[in-house]
C-alpha positions as CSV (number, residue, x, y, z in Angstrom):
1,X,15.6,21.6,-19.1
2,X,17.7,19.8,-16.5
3,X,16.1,21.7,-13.7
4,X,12.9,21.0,-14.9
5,X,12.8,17.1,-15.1
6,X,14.7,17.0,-11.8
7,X,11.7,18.6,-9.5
8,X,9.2,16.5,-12.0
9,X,10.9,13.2,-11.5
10,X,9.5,12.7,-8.2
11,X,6.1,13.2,-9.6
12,X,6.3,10.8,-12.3
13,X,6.0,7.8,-9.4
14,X,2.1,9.2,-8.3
15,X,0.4,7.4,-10.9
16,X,1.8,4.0,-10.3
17,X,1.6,4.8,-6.1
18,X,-2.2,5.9,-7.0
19,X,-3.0,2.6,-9.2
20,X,-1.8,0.7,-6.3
21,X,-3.6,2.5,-3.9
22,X,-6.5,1.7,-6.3
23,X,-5.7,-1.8,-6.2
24,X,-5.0,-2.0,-2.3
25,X,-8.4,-0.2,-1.7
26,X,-10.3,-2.8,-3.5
27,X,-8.8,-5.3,-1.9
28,X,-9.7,-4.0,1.7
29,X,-13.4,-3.5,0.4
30,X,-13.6,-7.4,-0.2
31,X,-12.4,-8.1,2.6
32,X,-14.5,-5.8,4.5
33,X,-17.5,-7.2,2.6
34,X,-16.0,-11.2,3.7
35,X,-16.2,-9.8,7.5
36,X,-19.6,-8.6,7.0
37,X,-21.2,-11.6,5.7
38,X,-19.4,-14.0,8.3
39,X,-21.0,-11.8,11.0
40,X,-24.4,-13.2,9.8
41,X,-22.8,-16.7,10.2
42,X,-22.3,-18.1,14.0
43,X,-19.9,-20.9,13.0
44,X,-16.5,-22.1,13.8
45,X,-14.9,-21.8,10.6
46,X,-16.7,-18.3,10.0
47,X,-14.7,-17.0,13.3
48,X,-11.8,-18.5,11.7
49,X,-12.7,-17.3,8.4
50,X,-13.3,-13.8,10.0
51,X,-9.7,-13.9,11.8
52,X,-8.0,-15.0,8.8
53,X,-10.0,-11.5,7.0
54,X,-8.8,-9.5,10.1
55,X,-5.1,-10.4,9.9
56,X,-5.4,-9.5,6.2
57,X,-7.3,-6.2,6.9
58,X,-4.6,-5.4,9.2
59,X,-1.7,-5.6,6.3
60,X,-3.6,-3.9,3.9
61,X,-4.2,-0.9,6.0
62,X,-0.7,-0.8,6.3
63,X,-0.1,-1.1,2.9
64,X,-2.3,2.1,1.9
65,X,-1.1,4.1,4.9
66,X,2.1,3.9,3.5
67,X,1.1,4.4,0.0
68,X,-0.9,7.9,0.9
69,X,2.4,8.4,3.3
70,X,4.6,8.2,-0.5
71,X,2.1,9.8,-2.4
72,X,2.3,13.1,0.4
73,X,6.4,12.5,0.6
74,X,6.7,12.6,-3.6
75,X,4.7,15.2,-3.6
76,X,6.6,17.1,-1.3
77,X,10.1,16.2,-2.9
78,X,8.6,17.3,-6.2
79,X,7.5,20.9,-5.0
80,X,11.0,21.1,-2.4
81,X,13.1,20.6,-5.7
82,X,11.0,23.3,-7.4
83,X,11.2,26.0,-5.2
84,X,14.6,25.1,-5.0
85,X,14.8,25.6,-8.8
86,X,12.9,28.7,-8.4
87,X,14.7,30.6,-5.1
88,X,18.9,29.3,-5.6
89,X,19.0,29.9,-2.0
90,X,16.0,27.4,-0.6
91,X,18.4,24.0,0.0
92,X,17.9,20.4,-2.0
93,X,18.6,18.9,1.5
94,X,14.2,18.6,2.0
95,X,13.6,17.6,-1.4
96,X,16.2,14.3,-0.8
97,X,14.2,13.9,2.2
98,X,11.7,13.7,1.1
99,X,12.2,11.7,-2.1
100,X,14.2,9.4,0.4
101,X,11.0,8.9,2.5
102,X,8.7,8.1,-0.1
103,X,10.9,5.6,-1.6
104,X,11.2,3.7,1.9
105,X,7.3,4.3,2.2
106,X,6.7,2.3,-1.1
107,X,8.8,-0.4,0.0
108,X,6.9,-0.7,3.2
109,X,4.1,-1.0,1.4
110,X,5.6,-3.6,-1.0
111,X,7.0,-5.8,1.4
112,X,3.1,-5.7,3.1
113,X,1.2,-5.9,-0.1
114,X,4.0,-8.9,-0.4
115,X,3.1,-10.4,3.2
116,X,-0.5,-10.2,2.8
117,X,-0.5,-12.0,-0.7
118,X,1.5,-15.0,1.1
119,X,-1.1,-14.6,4.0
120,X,-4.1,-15.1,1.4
121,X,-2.4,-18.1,-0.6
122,X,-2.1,-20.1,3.0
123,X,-5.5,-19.2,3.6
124,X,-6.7,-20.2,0.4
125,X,-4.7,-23.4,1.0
126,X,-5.7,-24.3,3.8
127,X,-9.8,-23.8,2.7
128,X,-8.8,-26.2,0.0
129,X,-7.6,-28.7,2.3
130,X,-10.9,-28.7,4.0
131,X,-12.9,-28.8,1.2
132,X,-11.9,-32.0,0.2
133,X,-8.2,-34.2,-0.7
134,X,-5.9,-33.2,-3.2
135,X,-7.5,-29.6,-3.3
């Protein structure tokens, strides 16, 4: 039973990586739709607005690269540690690699995921100090 849960461990992270990729991709499809609605505006604060959208474009494609990145790396752990289970003389040495890789890939995409939320409270922050005082 041991063997089993061992090559299925690494599979039991997809779902969580796959409701954050959800997450993360609905997030870059707002943003995408901000950036297309400023392009019909020719003002100064819709460039801004549109750089501000671009900068947080930027993290979130970082964000799901490394999430797919995790989700191909777990996947690869899981099916390494497998065939490992399967054939005793395939080595564990590729399924730690890749376990190992898609752990670092999800906190890579943490940390981003972090940065941009930061990067879209001080842009929300400062909209609400040009709205009006005490925003």
């Amino acid at each position: 039973m041991s063997e089993t849960v061992s090559w299925v461990s690494p599979l039991l992270l997809l779902p969580g990586v796959g409701l954050l990729l959800v997450s993360t991709s609905a997030r870059f499809e707002s943003v995408h739709e901000n950036i297309h609605q400023l392009l019909v505006e020719k003002t100064r604060e819709a460039k801004q607005c549109a750089v501000h959208a671009a900068g947080r474009a930027r993290l979130l494609a970082i964000a799901m690269c490394s999430l797919y990145f995790a989700t191909a790396a777990l996947a690869l752990s899981g099916l390494c540690r497998a065939v490992s289970v399967w054939w005793s003389q395939w080595p564990e040495s590729p399924a730690i690699v890749f376990l190992t890789l898609g752990v670092l890939s999800l906190v890579v995409s943490g940390v981003t995921l972090t940065r941009e939320s930061t990067l879209t409270l001080a842009i929300i922050a400062t909209h609400s100090r040009e709205i009006g005082p005490d925003s």
